[in-house]
Jmol script that loads the backbone (N, CA, C; Angstrom):
load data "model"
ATOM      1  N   UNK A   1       0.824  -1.201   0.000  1.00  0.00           N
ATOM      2  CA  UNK A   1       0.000   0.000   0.000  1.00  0.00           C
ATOM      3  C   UNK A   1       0.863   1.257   0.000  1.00  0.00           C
ATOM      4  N   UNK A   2       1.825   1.373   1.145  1.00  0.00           N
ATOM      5  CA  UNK A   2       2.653   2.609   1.186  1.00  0.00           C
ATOM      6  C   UNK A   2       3.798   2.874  -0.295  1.00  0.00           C
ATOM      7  N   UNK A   3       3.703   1.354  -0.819  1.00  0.00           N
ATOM      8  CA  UNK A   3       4.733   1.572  -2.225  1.00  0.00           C
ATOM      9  C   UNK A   3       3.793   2.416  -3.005  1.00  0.00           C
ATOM     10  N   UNK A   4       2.518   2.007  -3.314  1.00  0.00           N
ATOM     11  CA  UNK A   4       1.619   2.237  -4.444  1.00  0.00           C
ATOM     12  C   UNK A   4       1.187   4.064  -4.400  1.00  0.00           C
ATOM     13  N   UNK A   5       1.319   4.326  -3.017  1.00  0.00           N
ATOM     14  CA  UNK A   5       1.095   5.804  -2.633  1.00  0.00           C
ATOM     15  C   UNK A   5       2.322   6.731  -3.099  1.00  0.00           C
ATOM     16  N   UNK A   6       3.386   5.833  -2.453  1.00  0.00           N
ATOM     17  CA  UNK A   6       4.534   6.826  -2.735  1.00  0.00           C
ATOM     18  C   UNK A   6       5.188   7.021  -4.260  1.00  0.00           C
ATOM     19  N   UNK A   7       4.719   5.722  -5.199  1.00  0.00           N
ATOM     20  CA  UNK A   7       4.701   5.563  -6.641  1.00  0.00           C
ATOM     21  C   UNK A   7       3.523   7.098  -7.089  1.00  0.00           C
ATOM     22  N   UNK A   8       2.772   6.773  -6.467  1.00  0.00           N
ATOM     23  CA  UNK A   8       1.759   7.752  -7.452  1.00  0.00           C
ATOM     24  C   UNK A   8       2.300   9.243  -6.723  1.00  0.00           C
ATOM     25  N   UNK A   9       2.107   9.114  -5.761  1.00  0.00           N
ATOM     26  CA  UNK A   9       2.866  10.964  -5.204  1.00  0.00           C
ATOM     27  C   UNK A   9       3.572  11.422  -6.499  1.00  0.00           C
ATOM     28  N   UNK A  10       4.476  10.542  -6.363  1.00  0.00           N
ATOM     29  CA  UNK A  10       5.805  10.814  -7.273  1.00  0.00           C
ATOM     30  C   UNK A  10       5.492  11.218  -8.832  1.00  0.00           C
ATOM     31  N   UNK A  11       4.909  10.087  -9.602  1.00  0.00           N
ATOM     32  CA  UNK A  11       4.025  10.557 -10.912  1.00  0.00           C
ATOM     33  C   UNK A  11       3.570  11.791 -11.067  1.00  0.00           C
ATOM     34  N   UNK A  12       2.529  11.784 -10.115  1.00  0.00           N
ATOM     35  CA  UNK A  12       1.609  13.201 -10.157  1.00  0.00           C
ATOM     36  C   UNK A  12       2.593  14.632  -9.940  1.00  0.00           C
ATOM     37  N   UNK A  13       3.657  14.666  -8.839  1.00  0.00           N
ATOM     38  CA  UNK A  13       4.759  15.465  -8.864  1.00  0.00           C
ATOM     39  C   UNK A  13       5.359  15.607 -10.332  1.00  0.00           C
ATOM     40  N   UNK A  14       5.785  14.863 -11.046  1.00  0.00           N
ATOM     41  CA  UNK A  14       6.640  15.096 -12.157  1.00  0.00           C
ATOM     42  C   UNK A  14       5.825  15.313 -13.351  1.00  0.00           C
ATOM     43  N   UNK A  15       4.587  14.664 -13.343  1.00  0.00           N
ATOM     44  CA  UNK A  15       2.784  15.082 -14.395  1.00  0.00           C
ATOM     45  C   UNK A  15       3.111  16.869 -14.451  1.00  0.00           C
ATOM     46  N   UNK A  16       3.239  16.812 -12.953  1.00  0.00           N
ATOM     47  CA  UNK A  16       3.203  18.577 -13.205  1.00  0.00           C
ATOM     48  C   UNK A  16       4.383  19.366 -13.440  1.00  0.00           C
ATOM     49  N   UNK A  17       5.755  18.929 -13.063  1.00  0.00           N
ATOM     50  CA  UNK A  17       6.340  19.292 -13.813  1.00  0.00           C
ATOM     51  C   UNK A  17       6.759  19.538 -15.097  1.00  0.00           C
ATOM     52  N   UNK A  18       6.335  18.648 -16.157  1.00  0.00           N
ATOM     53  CA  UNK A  18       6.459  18.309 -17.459  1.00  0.00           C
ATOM     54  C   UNK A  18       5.176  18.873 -17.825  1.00  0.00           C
ATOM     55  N   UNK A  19       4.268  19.733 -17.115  1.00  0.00           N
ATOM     56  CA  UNK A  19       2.950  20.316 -18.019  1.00  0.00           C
ATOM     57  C   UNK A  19       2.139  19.471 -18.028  1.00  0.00           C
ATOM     58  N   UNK A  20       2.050  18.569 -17.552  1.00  0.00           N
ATOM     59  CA  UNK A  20       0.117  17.883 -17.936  1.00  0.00           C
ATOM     60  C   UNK A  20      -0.482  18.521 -16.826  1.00  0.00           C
ATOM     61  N   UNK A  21      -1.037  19.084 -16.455  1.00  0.00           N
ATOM     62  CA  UNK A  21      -1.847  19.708 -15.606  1.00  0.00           C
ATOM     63  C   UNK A  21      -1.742  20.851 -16.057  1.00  0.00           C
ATOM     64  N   UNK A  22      -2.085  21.533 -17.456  1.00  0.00           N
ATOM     65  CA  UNK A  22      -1.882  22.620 -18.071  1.00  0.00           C
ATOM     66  C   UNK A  22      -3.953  23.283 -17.153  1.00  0.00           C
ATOM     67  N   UNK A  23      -4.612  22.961 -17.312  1.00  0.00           N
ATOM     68  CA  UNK A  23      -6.365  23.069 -17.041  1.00  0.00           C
ATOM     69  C   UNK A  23      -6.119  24.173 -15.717  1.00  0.00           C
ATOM     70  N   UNK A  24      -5.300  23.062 -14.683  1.00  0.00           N
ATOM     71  CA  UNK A  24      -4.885  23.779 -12.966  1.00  0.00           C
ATOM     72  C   UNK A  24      -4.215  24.502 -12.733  1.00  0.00           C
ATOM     73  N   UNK A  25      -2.867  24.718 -14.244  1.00  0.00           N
ATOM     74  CA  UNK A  25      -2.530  25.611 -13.936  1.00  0.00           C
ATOM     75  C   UNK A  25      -1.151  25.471 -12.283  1.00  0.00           C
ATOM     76  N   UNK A  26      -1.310  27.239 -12.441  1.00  0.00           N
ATOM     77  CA  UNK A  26      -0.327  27.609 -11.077  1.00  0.00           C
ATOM     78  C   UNK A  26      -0.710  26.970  -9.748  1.00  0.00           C
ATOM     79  N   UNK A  27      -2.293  26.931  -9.514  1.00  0.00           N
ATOM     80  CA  UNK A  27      -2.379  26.691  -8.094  1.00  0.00           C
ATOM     81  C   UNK A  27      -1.762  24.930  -8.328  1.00  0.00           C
ATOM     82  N   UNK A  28      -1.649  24.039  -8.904  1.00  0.00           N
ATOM     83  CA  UNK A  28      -1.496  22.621  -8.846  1.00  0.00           C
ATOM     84  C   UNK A  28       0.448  22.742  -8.932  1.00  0.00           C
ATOM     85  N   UNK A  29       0.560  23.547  -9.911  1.00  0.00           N
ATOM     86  CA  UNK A  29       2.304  24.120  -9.643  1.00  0.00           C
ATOM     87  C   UNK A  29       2.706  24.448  -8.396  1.00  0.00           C
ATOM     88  N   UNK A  30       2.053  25.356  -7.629  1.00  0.00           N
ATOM     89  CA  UNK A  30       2.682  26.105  -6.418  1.00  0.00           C
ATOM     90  C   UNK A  30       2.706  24.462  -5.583  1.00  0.00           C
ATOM     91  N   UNK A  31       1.851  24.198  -5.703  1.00  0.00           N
ATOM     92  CA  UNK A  31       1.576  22.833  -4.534  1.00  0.00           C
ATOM     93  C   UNK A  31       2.769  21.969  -4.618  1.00  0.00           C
ATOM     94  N   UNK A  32       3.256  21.900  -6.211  1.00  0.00           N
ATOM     95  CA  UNK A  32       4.098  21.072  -6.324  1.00  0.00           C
ATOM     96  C   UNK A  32       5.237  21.432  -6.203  1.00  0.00           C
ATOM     97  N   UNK A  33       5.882  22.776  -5.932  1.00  0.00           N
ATOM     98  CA  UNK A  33       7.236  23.110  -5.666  1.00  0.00           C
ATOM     99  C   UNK A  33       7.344  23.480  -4.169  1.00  0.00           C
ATOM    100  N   UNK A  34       5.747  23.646  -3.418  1.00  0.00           N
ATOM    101  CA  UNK A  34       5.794  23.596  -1.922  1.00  0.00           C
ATOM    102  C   UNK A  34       5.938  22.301  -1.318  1.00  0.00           C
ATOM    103  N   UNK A  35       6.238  21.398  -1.934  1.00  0.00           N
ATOM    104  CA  UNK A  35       6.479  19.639  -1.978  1.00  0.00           C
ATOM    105  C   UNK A  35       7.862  19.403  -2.337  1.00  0.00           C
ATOM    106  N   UNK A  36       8.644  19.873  -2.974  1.00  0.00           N
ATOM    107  CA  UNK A  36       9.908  20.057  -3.159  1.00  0.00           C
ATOM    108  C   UNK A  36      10.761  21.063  -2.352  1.00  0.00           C
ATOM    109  N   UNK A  37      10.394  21.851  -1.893  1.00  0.00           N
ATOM    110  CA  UNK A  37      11.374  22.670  -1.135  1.00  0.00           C
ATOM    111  C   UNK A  37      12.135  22.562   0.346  1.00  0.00           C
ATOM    112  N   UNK A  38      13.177  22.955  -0.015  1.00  0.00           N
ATOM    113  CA  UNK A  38      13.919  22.750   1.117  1.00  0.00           C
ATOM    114  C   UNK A  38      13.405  22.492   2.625  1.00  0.00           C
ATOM    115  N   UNK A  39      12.711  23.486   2.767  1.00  0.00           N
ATOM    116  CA  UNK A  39      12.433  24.005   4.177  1.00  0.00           C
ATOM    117  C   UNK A  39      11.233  22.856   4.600  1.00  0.00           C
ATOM    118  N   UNK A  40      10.513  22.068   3.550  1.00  0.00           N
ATOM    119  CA  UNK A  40       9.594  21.403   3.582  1.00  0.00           C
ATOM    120  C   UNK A  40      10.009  19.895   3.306  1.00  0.00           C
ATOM    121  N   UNK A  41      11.082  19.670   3.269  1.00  0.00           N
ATOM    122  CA  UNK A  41      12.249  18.826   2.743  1.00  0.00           C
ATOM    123  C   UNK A  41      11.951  17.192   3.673  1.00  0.00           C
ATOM    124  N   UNK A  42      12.380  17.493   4.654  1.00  0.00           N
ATOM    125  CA  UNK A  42      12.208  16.874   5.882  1.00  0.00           C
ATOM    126  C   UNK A  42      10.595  16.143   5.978  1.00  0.00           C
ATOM    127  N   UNK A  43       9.954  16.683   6.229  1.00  0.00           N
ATOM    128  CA  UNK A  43       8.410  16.040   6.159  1.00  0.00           C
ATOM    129  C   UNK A  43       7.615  15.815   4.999  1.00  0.00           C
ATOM    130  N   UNK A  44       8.770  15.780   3.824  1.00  0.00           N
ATOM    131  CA  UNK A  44       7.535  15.280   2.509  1.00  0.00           C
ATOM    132  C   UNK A  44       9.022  14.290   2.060  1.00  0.00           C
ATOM    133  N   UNK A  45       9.511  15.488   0.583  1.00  0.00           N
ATOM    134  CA  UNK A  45       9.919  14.012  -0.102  1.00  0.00           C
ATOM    135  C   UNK A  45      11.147  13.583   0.685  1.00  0.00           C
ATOM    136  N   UNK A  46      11.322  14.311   1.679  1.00  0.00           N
ATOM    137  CA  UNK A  46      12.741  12.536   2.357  1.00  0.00           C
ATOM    138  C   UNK A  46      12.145  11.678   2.942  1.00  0.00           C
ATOM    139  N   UNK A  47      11.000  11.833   3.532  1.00  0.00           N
ATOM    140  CA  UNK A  47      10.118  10.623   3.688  1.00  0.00           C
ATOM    141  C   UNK A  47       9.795   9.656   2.582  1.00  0.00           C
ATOM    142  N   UNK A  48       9.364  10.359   1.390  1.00  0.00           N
ATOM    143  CA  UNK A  48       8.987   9.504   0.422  1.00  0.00           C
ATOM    144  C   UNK A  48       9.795   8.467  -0.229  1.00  0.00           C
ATOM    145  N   UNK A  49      11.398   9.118  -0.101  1.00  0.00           N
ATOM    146  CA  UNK A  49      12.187   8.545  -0.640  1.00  0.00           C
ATOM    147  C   UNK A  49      12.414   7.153   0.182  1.00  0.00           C
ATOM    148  N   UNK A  50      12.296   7.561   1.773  1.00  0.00           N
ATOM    149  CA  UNK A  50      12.745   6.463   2.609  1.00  0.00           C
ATOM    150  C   UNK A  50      11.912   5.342   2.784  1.00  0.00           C
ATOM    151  N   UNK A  51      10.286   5.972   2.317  1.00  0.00           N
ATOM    152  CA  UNK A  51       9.182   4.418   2.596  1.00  0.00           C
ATOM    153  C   UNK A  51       9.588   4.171   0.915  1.00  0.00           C
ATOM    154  N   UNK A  52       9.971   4.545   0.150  1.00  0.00           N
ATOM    155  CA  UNK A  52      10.063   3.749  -1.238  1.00  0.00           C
ATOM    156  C   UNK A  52      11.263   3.337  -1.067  1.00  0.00           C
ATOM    157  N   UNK A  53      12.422   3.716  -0.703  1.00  0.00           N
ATOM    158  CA  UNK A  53      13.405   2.302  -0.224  1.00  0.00           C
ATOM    159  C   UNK A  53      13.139   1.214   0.315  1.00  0.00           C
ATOM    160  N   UNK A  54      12.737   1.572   1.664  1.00  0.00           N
ATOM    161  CA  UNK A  54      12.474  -0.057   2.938  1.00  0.00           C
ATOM    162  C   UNK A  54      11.353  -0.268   2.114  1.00  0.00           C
ATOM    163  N   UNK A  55       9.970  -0.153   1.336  1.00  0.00           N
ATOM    164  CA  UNK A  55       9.011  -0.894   1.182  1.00  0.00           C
ATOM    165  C   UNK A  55       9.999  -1.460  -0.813  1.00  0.00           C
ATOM    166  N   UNK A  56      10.233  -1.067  -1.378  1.00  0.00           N
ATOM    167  CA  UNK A  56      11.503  -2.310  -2.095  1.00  0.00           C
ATOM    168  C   UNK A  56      12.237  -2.721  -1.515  1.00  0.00           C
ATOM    169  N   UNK A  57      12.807  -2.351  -0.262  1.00  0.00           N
ATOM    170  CA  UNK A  57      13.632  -3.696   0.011  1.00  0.00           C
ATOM    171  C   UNK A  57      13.247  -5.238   1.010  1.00  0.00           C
ATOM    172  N   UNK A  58      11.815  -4.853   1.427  1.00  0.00           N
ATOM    173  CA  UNK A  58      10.720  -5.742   1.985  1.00  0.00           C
ATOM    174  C   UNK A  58      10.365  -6.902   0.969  1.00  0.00           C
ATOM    175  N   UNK A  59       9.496  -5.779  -0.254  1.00  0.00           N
ATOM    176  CA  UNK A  59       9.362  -6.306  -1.642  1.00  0.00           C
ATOM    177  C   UNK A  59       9.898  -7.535  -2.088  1.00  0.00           C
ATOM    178  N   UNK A  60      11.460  -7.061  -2.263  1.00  0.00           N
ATOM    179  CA  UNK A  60      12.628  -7.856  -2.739  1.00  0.00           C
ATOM    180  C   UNK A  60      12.958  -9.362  -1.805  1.00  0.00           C
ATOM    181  N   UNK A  61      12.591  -8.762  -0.580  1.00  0.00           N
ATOM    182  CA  UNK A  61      13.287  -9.942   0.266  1.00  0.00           C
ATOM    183  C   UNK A  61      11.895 -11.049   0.450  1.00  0.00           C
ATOM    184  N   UNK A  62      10.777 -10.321   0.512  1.00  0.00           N
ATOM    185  CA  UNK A  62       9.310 -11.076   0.534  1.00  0.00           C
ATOM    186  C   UNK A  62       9.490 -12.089  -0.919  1.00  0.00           C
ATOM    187  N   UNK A  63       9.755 -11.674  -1.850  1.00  0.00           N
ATOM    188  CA  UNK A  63       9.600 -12.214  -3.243  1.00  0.00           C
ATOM    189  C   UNK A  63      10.583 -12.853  -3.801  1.00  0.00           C
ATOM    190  N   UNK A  64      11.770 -12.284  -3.962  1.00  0.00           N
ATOM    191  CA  UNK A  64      12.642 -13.014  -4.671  1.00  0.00           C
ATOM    192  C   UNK A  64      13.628 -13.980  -3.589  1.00  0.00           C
ATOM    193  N   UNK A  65      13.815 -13.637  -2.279  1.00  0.00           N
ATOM    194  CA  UNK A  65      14.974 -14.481  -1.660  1.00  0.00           C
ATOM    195  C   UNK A  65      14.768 -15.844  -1.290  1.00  0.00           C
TER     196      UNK A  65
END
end "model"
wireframe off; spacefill off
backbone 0.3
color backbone group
């Protein structure tokens, strides 16, 4: 569950970087660089990064070992 969340966070983050969310516009932009920033760093994506590590390396050891 926490892979499938932190997979799609991530999508939808970079959707808007690359312009598909042209309709939303700035307010769906601002959201997404207040999700990237430093100061906000700590309680979004270094978390994200860290449940999408340990939940592949659960993954990996559940499945393939």
């Amino acid at each position: 569950m926490n892979l499938m969340l932190n997979c799609y966070v991530k999508v939808c983050y970079y959707e808007v970087l690359t312009g598909m969310w042209v309709r939303n516009g700035n307010q769906i932009r601002g959201q997404a660089m207040t999700y990237i920033q430093s100061h906000f760093c700590k309680s979004t994506i270094d978390v994200d990064i860290y449940l999408l590590q340990v939940t592949t390396v659960h993954f990996f050891l559940l499945y393939f070992a």
